[in-house]
N, C-alpha and C positions, 0 to 999 in steps of 0.2 A: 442821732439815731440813723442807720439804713436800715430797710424794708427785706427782711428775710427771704430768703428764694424757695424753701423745701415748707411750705403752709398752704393750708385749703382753708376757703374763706368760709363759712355756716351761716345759721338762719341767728337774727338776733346781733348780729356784729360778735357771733364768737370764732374762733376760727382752729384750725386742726393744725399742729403742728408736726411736718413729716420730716425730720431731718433725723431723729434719733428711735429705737424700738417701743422709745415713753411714751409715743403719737399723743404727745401733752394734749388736753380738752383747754383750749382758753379763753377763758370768760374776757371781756374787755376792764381795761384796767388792770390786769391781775396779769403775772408770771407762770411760763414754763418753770419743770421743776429744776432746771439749768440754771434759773433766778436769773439767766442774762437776757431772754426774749418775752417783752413784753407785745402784748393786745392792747392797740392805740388804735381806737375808733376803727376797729374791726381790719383794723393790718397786725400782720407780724412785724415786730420789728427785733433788727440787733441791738441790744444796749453798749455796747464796748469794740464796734467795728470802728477801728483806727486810735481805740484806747485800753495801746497794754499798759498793763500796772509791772510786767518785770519785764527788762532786758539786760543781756550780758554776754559777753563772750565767754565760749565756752572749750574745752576740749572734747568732743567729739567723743572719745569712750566714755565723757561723763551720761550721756543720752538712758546709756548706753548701746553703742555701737563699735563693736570690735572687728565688725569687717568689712566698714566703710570708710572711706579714706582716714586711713593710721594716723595721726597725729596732727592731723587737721585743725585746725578752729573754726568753729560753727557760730553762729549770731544766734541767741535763744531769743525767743518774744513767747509772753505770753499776757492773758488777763486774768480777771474772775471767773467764776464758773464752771460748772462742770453737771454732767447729766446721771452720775452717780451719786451717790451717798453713802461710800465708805466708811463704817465707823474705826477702821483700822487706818483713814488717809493719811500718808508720810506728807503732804504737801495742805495741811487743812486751811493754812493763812491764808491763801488765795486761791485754791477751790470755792473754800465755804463766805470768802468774804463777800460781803454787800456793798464794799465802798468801791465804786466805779471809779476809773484813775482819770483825773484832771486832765492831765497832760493827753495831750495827741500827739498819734506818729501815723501821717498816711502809709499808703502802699509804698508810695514813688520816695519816702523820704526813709522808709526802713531800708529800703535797696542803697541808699545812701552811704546809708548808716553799714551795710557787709561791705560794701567796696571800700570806705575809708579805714574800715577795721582789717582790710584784705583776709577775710570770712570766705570758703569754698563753697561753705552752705550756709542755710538758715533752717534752726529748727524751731519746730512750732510746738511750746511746751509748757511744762509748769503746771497750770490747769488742763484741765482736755481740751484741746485744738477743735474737738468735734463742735463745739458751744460757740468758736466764734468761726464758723467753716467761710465764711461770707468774705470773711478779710483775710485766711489761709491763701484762697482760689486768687483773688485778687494779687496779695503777693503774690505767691506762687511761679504766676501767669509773667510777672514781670521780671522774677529771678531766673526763669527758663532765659528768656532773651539775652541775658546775662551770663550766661554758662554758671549759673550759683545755682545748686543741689539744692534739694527740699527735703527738711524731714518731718515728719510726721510721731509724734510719742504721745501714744493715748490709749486710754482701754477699750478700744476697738469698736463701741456699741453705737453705731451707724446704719441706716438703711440703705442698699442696693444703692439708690436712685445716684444719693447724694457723693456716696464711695465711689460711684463709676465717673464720676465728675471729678473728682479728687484723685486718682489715678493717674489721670492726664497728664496731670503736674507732679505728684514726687517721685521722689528716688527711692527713699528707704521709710521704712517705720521702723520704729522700737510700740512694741503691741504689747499690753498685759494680757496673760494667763493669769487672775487671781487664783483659782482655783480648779478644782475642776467637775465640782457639780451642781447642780441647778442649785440645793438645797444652799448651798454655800455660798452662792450670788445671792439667791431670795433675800436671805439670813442679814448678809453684812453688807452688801456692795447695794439694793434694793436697787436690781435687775436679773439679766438672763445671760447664761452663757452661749447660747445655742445660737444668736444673733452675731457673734462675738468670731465664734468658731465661722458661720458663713463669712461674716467681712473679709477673715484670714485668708478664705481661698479664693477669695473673689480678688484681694490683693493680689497672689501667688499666683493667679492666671495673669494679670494686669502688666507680670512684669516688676512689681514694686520688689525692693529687696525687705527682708523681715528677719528681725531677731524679736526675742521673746524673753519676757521678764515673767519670771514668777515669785512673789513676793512670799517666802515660806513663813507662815504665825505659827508657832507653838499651840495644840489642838485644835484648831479649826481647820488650817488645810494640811496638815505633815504628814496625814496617810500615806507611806507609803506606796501603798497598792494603787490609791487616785494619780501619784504621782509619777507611777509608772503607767498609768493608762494616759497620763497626756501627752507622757514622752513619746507610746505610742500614736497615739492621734498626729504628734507634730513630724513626726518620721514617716506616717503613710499619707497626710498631706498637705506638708508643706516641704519636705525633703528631710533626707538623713545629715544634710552638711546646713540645716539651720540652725544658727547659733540659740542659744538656750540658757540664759542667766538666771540662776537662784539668788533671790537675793535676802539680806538678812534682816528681820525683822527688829523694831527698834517700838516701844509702847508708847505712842501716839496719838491724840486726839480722843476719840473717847472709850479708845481698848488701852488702858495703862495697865491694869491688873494683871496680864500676862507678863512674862520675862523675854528679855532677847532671844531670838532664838540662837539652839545652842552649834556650834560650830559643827559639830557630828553629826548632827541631824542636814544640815547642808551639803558635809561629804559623801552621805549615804544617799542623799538626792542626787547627785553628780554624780556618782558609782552606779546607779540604777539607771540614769539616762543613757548613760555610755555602753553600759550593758545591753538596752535597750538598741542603741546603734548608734542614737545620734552623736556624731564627730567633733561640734565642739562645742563642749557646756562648758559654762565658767560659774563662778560662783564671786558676788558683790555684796560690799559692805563689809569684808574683813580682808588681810594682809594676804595675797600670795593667789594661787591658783586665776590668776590673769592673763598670764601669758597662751599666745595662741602657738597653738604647735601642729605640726603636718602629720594630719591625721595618719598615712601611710608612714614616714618614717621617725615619727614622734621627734625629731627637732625641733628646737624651740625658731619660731617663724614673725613671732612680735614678741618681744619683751618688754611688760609695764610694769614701771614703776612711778607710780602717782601720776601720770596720765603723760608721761614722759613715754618714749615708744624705741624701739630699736627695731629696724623692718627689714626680715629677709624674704619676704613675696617679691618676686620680677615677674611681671606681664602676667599675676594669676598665677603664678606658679611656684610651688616650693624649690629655693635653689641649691638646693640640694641632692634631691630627687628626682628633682622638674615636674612632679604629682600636681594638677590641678587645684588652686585652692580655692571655694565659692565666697564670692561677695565683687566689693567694688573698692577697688586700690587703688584707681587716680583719676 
């Protein structure tokens, strides 16, 4: 176990946990509702710092991130946990699981681990990053030294304190948009969106780079109208050239009864963002509409085909044009 950094300690040996917007009440003995940090004789503690249960090497638009280094391979780590409860979760095995992973990997031997894999980055993923932030920072801290990139993929729900700490250290996040109103967090995700939306810009001042996943369900979030007021929230701030993936829903964990979502309803989301302004939306989990294109001369600028890439960005720029392209190419 280590001793959690973002807790205030109470009367009783219970203690207040400050890392996420749950500010968990924790009795001693008993779990945050992350299930990874326990109250042991009136400390916080992490259960799973230096034990992930998944690694692999990855390609880098799998994150997804399509405007950060093109074709890269990234080192994934993640554990248990997470400070949501999604009943729609596409990853529930190891969100929701209880079994804590035997194996250890410190800081100093995951760093090992990207340089023998010749990895650019290391993403922190799978479960939320935010659950195990204790051993993020720690790595993190010793990949910078290394010139290895950090990413960050998680649904954003973070307090000020511990984000401006986390900042320090990465490059990019891939951030969900589940949706886009309270009642819709309340409902399925049991949280808030509005904590979600401040991290974003708190990122966006920080300098982090940001792409945005929205996982589109069939009646719960496909409003079009909501979907067009996120586009606009992501275009006045976070910018008009931040990337924006729809992604397609698949009936998972304990929402089966809905259907995949249908391809049209995807298009019309990508049609409404672009209308909207934003420059470059994609759309994930089905064949095509991947490739990145210059926004000003619509040339194709990456072409993907299963995470295979063909890059015509030089120095940030379409070579074609020579039109500015935003993100981070090498």
């Amino acid at each position: 176990m280590h001793e959690a950094k973002w807790y205030v300690q109470l009367k009783n040996k219970n203690v207040q946990c400050k890392l996420c917007p749950n500010f968990c009440l924790i009795k001693e003995n008993e779990l945050g509702k992350c299930s990874v940090r326990k109250n042991v004789q009136g400390k916080l503690y992490s259960l799973v710092y230096n034990n992930p249960i998944a690694t692999a090497v990855d390609p880098i638009e799998k994150k997804p991130l399509y405007h950060f280094l093109p074709s890269s391979k990234v080192y994934s780590l993640g554990t248990i946990g997470c400070n949501f409860k999604c009943q729609f979760c596409q990853n529930w095995q190891l969100s929701r699981s209880k079994e804590i992973a035997i194996r250890t990997l410190t800081p100093e031997e995951v760093i090992k681990q990207i340089l023998k894999n010749k990895c650019k980055s290391i993403a922190y993923t799978y479960n939320d990053p935010i659950v195990f932030l204790e051993y993020v920072i720690d790595i993190a801290k010793l990949a910078k030294k290394k010139d290895i990139k950090n990413v960050f993929v998680s649904n954003g729900y973070i307090n000020k304190e511990p984000l401006e700490e986390l900042c320090k250290y990465i490059d990019a996040a891939s951030i969900d948009i589940k949706g886009f109103t309270e009642k819709f967090y309340k409902e399925f995700c049991y949280g808030k969106l509005k904590p979600i939306l401040e991290a974003l810009k708190i990122m966006k001042k920080k300098g982090v780079w940001i792409e945005i996943i929205n996982l589109v369900i069939p009646t719960l979030n496909d409003n079009l109208k909501e979907i067009e007021k996120m586009c606009l929230w992501i275009k006045e701030n976070l910018g008009e050239e931040t990337p924006l993936h729809f992604s397609r829903f698949f009936p998972y964990y304990k929402i089966v009864n809905l259907p995949i979502t249908p391809e049209n309803t995807l298009l019309k989301a990508k049609e409404i963002a672009e209308k909207v302004g934003l420059k470059h939306v994609y759309i994930g989990n089905i064949e095509g509409n991947q490739d990145t294109l210059c926004w000003k001369c619509k040339k194709i600028l990456i072409h993907r085909n299963y995470y295979k890439t063909e890059n015509n960005i030089k120095e940030n720029n379409c070579r074609y044009c020579n039109t500015k392209i935003a993100g981070i190419f090498k």
